[in-house]
C-alpha positions in Angstrom: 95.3 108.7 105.0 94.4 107.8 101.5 91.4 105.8 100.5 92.4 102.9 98.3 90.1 101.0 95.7 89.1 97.2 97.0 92.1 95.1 96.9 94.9 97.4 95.9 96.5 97.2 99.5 97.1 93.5 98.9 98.3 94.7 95.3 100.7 97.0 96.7 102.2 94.4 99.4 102.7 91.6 97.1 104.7 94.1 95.0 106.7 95.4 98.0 107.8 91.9 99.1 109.1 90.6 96.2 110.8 93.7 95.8 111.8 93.4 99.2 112.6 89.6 98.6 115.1 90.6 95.8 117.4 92.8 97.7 116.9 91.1 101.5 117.0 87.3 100.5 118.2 86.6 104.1 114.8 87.7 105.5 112.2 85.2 106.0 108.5 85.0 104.6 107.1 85.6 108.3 109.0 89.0 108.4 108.2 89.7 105.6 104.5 89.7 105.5 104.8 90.9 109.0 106.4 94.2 108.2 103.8 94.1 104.9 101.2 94.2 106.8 101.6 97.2 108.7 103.1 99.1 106.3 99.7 98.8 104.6 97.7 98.5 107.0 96.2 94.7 106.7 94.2 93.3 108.5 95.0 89.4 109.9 93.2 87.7 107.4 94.4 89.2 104.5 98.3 88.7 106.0 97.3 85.3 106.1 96.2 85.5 102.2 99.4 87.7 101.1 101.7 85.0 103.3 99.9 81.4 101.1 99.7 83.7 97.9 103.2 84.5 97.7 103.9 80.8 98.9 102.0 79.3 96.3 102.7 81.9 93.6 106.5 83.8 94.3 108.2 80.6 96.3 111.2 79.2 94.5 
């Protein structure tokens, strides 16, 4: 397990679901953050941030 400067996990998962967003269009935003959050290892409260973020910022 690495260790990650403040923030970057949150960096790395926005990142990863619009990338994710691009080539799976049929998956929802719940999934989405979902799988996000355990591939990096987030905890609740930042899911919750990465889920309005990319609402408010990525949406269509």
């Amino acid at each position: 397990m690495s260790i990650q400067p403040e923030g970057e996990d949150l960096k790395k998962a926005v990142k990863w679901v619009s990338e994710e967003r691009k080539f799976n269009p049929e998956k929802k935003l719940k999934q989405l953050v979902e799988e996000a959050g355990l591939k990096f290892n987030l905890s609740p409260k930042r899911q919750e941030f990465l889920s309005r973020f990319i609402a408010e910022n990525l949406e269509p």
